[in-house]
VOGU-3710 file (C-alpha; in Angstrom, 3 decimals, decimal comma):
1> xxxxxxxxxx> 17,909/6,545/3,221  17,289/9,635/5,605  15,119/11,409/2,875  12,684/7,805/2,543  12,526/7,423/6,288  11,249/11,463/5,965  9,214/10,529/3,575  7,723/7,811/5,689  7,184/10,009/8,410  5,328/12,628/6,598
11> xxxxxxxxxx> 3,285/10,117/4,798  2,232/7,614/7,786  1,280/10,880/9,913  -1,594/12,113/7,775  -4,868/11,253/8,404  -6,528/9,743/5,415  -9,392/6,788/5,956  -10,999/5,176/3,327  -13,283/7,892/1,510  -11,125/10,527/2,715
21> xxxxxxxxxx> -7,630/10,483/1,142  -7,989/14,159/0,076  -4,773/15,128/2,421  -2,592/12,631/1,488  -3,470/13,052/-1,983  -2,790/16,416/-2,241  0,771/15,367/-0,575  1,749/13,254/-3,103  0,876/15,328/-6,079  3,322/17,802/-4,576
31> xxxxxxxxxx> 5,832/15,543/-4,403  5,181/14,714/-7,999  4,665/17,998/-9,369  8,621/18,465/-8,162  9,365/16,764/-10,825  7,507/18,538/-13,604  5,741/15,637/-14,671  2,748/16,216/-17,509  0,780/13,761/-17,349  -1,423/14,164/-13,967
41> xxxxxxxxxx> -5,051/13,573/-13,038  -7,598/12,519/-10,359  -10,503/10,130/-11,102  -13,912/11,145/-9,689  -12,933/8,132/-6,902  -10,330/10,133/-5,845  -7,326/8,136/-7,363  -3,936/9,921/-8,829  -2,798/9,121/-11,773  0,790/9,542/-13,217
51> xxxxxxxxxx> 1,697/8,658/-16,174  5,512/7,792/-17,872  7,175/6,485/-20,587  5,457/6,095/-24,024  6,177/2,697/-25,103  3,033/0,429/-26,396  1,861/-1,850/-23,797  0,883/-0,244/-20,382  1,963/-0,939/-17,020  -0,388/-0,074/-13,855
61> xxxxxxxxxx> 1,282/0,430/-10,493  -1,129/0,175/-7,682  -0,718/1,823/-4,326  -3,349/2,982/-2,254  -3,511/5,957/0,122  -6,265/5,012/2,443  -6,013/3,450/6,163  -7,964/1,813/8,441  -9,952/3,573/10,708  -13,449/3,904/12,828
71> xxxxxxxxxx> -16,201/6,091/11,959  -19,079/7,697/14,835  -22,300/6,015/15,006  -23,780/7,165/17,724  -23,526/9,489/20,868  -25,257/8,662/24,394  -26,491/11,061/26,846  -22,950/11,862/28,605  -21,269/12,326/25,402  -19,611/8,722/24,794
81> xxxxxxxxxx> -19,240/7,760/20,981  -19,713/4,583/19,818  -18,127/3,667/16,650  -17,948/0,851/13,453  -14,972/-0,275/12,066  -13,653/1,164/8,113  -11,260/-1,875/6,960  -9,894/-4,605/8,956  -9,754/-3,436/12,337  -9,104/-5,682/15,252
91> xxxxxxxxxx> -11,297/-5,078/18,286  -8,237/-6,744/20,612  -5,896/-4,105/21,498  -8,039/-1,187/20,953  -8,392/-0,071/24,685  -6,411/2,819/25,526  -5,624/3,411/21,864  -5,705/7,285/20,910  -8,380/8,434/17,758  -8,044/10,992/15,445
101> xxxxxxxxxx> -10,646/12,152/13,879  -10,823/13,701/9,937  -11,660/17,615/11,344  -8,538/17,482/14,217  -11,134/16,195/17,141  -9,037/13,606/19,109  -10,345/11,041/21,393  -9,884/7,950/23,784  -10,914/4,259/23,080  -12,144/2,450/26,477
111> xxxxxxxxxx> -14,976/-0,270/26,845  -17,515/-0,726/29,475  -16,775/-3,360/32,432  -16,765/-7,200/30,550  -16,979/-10,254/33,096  -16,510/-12,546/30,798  -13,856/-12,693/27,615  -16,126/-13,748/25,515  -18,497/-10,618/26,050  -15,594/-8,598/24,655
121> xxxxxxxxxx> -17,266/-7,507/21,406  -17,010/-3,711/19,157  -20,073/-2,747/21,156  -18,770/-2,904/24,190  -16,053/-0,320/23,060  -16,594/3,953/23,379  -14,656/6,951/22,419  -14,536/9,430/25,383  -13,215/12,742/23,572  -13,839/15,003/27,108
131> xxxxxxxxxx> -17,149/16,145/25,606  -19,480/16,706/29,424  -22,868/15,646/27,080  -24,323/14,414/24,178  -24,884/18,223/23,372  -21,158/18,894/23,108  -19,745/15,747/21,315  -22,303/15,855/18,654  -20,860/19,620/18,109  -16,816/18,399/17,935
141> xxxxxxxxxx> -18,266/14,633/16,338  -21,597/14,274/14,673  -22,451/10,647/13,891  -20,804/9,886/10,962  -17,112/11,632/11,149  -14,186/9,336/9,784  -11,068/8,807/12,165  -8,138/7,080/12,584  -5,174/5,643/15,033  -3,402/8,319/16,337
151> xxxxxxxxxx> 0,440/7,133/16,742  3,655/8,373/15,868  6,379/7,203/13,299  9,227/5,570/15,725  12,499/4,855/13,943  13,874/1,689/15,727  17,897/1,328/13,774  16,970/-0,195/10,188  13,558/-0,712/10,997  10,196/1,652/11,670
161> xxxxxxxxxx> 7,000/1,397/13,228  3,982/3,390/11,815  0,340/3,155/12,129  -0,889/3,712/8,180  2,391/2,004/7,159  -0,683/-0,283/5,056  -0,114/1,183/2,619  1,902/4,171/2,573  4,794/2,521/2,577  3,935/1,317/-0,773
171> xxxxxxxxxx> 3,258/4,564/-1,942  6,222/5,891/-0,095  8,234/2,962/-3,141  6,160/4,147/-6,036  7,589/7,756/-5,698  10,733/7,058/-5,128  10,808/4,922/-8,256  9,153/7,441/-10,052  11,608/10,075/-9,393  14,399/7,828/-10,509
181> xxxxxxxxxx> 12,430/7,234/-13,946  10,961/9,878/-14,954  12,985/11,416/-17,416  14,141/7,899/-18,884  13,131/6,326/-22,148  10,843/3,615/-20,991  9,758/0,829/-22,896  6,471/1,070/-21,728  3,547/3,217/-20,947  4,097/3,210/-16,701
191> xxxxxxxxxx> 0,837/4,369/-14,665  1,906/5,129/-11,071  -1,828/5,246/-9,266  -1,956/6,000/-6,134  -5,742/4,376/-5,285  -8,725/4,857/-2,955  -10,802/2,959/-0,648  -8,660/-0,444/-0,709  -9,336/-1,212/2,652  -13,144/-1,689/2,147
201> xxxxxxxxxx> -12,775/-3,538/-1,249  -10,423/-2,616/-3,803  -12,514/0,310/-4,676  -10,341/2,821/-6,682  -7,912/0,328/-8,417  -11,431/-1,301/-10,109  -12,362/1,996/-11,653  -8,676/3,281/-12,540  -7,826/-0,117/-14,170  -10,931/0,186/-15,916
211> xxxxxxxxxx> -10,109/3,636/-16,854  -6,554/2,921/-18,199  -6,793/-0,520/-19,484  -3,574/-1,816/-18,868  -1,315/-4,911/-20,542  -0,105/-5,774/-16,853  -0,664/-4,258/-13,171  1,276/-4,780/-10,407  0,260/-3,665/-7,012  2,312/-2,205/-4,228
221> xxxxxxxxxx> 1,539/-3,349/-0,975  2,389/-4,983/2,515  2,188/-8,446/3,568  2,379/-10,372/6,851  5,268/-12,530/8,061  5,675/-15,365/9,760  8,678/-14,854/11,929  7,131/-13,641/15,269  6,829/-15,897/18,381  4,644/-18,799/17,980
231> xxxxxxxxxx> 3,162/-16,202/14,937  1,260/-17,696/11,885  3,101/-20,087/9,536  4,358/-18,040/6,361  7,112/-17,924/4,624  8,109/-14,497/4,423  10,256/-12,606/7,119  10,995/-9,281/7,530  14,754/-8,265/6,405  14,882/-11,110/3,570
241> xxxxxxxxxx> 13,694/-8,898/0,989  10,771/-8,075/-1,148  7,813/-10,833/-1,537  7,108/-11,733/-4,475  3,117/-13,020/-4,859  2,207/-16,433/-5,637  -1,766/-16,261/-4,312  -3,749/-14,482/-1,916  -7,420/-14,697/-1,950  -7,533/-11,913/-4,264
251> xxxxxxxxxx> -5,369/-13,251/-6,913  -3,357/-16,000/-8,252  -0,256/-14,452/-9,955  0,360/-15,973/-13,702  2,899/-18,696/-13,488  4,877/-17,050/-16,416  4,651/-13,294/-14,681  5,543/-14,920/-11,584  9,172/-16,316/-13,195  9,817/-13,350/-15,174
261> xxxxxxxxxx> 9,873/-11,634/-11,700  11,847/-14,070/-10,027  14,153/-14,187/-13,050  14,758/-10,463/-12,684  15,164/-10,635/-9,165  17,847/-12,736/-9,524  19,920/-11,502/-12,579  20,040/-7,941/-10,180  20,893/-10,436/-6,989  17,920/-8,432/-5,474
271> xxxxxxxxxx> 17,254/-10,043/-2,191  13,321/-12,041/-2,484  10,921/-14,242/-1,007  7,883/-15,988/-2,688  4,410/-14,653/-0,797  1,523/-17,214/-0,208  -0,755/-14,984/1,862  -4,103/-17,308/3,071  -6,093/-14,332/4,226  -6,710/-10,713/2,506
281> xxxxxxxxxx> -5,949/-9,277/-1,147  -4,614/-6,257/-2,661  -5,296/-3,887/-5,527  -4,477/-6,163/-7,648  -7,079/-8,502/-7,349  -9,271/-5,547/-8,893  -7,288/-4,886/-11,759  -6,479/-8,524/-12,810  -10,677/-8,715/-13,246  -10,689/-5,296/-15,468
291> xxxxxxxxxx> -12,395/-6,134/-18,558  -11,154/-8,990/-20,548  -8,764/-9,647/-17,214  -4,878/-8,226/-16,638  -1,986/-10,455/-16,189  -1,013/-9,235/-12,627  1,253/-9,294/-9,380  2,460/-7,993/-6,179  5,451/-6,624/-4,630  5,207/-6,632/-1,309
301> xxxxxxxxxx> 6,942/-4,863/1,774  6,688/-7,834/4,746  5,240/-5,856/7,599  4,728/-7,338/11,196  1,352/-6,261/12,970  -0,453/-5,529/10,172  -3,872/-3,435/10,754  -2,290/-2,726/13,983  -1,088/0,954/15,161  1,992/0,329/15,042
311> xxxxxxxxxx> 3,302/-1,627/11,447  6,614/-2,749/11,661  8,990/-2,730/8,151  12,663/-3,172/7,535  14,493/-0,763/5,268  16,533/-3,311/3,405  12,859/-4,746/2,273  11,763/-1,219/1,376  15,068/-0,891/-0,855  14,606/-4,388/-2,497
321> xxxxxxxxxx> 10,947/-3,569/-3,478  12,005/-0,455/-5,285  14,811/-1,968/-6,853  12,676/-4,997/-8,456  10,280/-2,272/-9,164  12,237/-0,182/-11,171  14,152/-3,366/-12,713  10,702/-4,942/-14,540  9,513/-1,500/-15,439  12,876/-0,170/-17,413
331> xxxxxxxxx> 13,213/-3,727/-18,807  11,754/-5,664/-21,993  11,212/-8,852/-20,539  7,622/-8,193/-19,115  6,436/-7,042/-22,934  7,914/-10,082/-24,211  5,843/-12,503/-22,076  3,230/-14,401/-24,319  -0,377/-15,235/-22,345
//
């Protein structure tokens, strides 16, 4: 457990919006090339690919590497930034919040004085990063420089708190599965793909599910939950153990890849919950549309705040997702489904 929180840590506190996942990427492959793995490459999206197992159907895993974040549009006379969103950012709880920026540059959001609620708006919002003119901040941040949330990892008992925890914690899973497969004799062809530019549409899984051409995919991801004060309705809480996807707007799961999950789950008494998310999609919503279309799913990690700075997830959940995870893909009974 102390080496995955570690893991968590070192993942969550690299900088990496969509478009610029270079870091991270390059933190993962070392963590893979530990293992002494052959099969490695990078599409020209940025994805990594890591390949196991030599059986004849193919299984892609689907993680991706890139966060939210903000990105410079402009810079005023006395050196204020003003900024658009990358991914699903929330404008409500971004005063005070603390930017990073992709070349080190950190900075303050604020807004400018709002009578009325309903004048809150993104253009309202600035970055103040100390800069005494437009002169100077163009220097540190010319229109057009990526950043992200600046927050550290906080271990709270069993459970964390991370901004970038969508989705590292899902690639934080795939590499711990890998590393207890690797050297097994799979019964399939496994893809581990760690993806780019999810957060502003499913970019990287389309083109590396294209590019491998897989029998199934299943993504790795996070999902809301529904156990917060007054929160939204759902049926997923964190501690009870992976979700399992049903639908999101990405992707209705096949009823038959669906049970062989559940069945799984169950024959390993691997704590699980069935996910019916009614807003946002995953990586797999790409891949299941690849070509002729891939039976897929999604294991997900229930996370409160999501797109927030600080994601909450609960260890047990992490633990269940990897062992489901490594159950289906060491297993025959995903080959033998019939579609």
């Amino acid at each position: 457990m102390k080496g995955t929180i570690n893991l968590i840590k070192k993942l969550t506190s690299i900088v990496g919006p969509s478009g610029y996942e270079d870091e991270i990427r390059e933190v993962i492959k070392k963590e893979v090339k530990k293992l002494k793995i052959k099969h490695i490459e990078e599409t020209p999206l940025g994805a990594l690919i890591v390949k196991v197992g030599s059986g004849k159907k193919k299984i892609m895993l689907a993680g991706h590497m890139d966060e939210i974040g903000i990105l410079s549009t402009h810079i005023d006379k006395k050196g204020f930034i003003r900024f658009a969103n990358i991914g699903g950012v929330s404008k409500y709880g971004l005063i005070g919040s603390r930017i990073k920026f992709v070349n080190g540059v950190s900075g303050l959001i604020s807004t400018e004085p709002i009578k009325k609620p309903e004048q809150f708006s993104f253009e309202k919002l600035y970055i103040d990063i100390g800069a005494k003119n437009k002169t100077a901040a163009a220097k540190l941040v010319p229109v057009g420089t990526f950043g992200v949330f600046d927050k550290e990892c906080v271990v709270l008992g069993n459970r964390i708190i991370s901004k970038a925890m969508d989705d590292r914690i899902g690639c934080v899973v795939m590499l711990n599965v890998l590393k207890k497969v690797y050297n097994k004799k799979l019964p399939y062809q496994v893809y581990f793909v760690f993806t780019t530019q999810e957060e502003v549409g499913l970019r990287g899984a389309k083109t590396s599910a294209f590019k491998i051409d897989p029998d199934f995919g299943i993504a790795l991801d996070v999902t809301g939950t529904g156990d917060t004060p007054e929160g939204y309705k759902m049926a997923v809480n964190l501690g009870d153990g992976v979700a399992i996807k049903v639908k999101d707007r990405s992707l209705i799961t096949h009823p038959k890849l669906k049970d062989v999950c559940v069945k799984l789950a169950e024959e390993k008494n691997i704590k699980y919950q069935l996910e019916i998310l009614e807003w946002g999609g995953t990586d797999a919503g790409a891949i299941h549309l690849t070509r002729a279309g891939i039976p897929s799913t999604v294991f997900s990690i229930p996370t409160r705040y999501i797109h927030s700075q600080s994601e909450m997830i609960d260890m047990d959940d992490v633990k269940a997702t990897e062992a489901l995870l490594e159950k289906i893909i060491t297993t025959k009974d995903l080959g033998n489904l019939k579609f």
